[in-house]
C-alpha positions as CSV (number, residue, x, y, z in Angstrom):
1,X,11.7,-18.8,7.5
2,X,8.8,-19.4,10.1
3,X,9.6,-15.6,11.1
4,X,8.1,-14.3,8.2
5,X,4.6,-15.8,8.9
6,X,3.7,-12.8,11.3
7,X,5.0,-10.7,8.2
8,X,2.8,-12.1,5.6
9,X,0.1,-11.8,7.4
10,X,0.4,-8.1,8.9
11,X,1.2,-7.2,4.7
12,X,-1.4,-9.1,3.3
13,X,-4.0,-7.5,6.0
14,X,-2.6,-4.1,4.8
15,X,-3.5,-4.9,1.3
16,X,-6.7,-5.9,2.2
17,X,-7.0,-2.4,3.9
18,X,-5.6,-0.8,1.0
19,X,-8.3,-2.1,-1.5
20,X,-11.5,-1.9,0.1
21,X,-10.6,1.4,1.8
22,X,-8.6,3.6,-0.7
23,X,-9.6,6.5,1.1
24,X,-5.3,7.6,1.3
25,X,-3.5,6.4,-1.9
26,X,0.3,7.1,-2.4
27,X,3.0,5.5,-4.8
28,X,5.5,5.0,-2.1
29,X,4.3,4.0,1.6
30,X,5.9,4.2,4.9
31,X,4.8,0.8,5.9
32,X,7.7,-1.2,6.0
33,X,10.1,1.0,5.2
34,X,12.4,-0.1,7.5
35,X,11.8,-3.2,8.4
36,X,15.2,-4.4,6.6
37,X,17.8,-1.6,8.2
38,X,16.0,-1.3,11.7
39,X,16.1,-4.2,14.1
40,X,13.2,-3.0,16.6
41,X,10.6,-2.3,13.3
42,X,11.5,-6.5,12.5
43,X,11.1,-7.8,15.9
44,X,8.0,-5.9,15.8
45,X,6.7,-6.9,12.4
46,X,7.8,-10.3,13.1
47,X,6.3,-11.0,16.7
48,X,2.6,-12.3,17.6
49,X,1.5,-9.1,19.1
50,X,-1.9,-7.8,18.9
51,X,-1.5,-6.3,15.5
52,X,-0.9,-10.2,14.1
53,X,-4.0,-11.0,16.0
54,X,-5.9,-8.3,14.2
55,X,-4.6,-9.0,11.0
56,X,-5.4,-12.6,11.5
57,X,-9.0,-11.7,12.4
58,X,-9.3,-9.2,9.0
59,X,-8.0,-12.3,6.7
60,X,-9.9,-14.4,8.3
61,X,-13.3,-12.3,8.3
62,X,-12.2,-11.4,4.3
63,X,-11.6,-15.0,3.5
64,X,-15.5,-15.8,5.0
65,X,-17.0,-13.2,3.8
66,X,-16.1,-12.9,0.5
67,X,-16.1,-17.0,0.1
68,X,-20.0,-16.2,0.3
69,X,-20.1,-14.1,-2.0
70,X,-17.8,-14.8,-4.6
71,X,-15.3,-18.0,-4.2
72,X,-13.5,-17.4,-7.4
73,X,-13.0,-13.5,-6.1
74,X,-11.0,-14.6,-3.0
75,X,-8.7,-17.1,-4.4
76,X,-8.2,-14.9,-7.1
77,X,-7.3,-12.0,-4.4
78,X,-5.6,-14.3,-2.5
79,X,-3.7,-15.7,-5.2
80,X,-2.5,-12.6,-6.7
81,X,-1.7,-11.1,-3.6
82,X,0.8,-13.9,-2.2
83,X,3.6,-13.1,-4.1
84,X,3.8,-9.4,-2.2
85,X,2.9,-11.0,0.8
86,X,6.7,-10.7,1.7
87,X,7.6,-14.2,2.6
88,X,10.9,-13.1,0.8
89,X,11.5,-9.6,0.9
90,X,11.9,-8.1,-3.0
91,X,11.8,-4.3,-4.1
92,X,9.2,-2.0,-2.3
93,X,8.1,-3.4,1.1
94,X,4.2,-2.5,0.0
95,X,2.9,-0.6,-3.5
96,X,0.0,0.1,-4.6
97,X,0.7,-0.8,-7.8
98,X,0.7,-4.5,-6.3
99,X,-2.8,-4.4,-5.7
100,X,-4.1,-4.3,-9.5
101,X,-4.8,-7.8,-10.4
102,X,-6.1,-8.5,-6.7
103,X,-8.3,-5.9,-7.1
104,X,-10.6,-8.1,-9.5
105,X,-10.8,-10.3,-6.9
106,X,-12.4,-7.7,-4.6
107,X,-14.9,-6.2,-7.7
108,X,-15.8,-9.9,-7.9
109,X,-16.6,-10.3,-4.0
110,X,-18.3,-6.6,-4.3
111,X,-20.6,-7.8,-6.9
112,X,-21.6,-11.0,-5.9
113,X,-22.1,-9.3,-2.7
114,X,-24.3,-6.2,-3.9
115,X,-26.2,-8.1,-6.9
116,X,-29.3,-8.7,-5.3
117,X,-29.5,-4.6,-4.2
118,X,-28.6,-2.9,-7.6
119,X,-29.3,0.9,-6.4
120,X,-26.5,0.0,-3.4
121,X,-24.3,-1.5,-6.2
122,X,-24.6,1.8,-7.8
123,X,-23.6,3.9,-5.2
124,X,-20.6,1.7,-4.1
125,X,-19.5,1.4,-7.5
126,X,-19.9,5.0,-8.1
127,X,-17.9,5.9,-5.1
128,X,-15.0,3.9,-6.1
129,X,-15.6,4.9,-9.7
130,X,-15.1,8.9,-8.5
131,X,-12.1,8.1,-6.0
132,X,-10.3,6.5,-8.7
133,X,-11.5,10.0,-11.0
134,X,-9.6,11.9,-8.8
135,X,-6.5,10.0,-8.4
136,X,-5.8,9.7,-11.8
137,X,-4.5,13.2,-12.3
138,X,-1.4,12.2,-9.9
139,X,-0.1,10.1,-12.2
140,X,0.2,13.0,-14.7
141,X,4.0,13.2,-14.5
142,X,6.0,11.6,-12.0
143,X,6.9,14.7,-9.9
144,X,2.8,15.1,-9.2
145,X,2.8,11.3,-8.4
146,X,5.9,12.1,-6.1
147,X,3.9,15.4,-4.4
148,X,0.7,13.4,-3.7
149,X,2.9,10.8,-1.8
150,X,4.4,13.7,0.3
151,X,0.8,14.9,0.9
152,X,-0.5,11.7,1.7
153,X,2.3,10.0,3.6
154,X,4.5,13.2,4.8
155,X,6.7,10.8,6.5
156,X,7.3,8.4,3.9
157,X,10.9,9.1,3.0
158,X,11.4,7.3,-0.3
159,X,8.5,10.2,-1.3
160,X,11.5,12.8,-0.1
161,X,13.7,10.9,-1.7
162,X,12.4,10.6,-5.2
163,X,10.9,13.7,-5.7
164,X,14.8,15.5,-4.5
165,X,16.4,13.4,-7.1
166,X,13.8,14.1,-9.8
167,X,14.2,17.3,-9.7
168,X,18.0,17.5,-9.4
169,X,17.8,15.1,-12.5
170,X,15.7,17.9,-14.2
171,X,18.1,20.9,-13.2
172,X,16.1,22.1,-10.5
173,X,18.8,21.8,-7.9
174,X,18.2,24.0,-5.4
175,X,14.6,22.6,-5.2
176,X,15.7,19.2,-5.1
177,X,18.1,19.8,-2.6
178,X,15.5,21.7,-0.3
179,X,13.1,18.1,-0.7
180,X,16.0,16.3,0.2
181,X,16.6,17.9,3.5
182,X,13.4,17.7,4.5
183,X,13.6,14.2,4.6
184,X,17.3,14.0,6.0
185,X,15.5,16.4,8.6
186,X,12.8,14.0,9.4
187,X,15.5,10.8,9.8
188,X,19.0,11.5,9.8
189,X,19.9,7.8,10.2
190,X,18.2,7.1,6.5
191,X,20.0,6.3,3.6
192,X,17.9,7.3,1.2
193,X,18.1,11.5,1.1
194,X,21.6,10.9,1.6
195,X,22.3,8.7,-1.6
């Protein structure tokens, strides 16, 4: 449907976001989270207002950059990144975990970009080397992957959500139960706690 042009766009300028600035990283987001349940967070995702505009403008200034840079990097980007894009809504409205293959297409633009200035390259690469270091440890079980994403995005539900039945699941019920109220506390209306 032509309604889910404004949507495509507005994701795929979040993914952009979310790879070359990965300064707030989190297995479950709140972006999108209710676009499906909640009519005024559709009309909103789905309407030319200035956010479309802006995300236009960030594709559009990715798309010319990077074409200068590295052609091959921005299809590939691009490419990979379509089929998240949200033309069809399927599992998680955005995930990080999306971004891995369209993240060669960014190294690629990076590199081309920072060739000529191989100190520069250094430091960039460097800096996403060591933000990538200290990520890592979240994914050391999936309650610490569930914490950081309550850290990162406190009002991210599904982080509520997952971490409440994880640790019912592992006995820990007054814990779990605790988490789940929290997010029940922060929207009643949401399914998610509940179930």
């Amino acid at each position: 449907s032509l309604k889910n042009i404004p949507v495509m766009v507005k994701v795929v300028a979040y993914y952009i976001h979310m790879v070359v600035f990965p300064y707030r990283l989190g297995f479950f987001r709140p972006f999108g989270e209710d676009y499906v349940k909640d009519e005024a967070t559709r009309k909103d995702m789905q309407s030319l207002n200035k956010w479309f505009w802006l995300s236009v403008g960030g594709i559009l200034a990715f798309i010319v950059i990077g074409w200068q840079f590295s052609p091959l990097g921005t299809v590939w980007f691009l490419a990979t990144i379509a089929p998240f894009s949200q033309f069809k809504v399927l599992g998680q409205f955005v995930a990080e975990r999306y971004i891995y293959l369209p993240s060669i297409g960014w190294c690629l633009i990076l590199g081309g970009a920072l060739a000529g200035h191989p100190v520069l390259l250094a430091i960039v690469v460097g800096l996403y080397a060591l933000r990538s270091h200290l990520y890592i440890p979240t994914y050391k079980n999936i309650e610490s992957l569930y914490e950081d994403g309550l850290r990162n995005f406190p009002n991210c539900l599904a982080n509520y959500a997952n971490l409440g039945e994880r640790f019912i699941h592992t006995g820990r019920l007054l814990e779990g139960r605790a988490i789940l109220q929290k997010g029940i506390d922060l929207d009643s209306d949401n399914f998610l706690c509940y179930t």
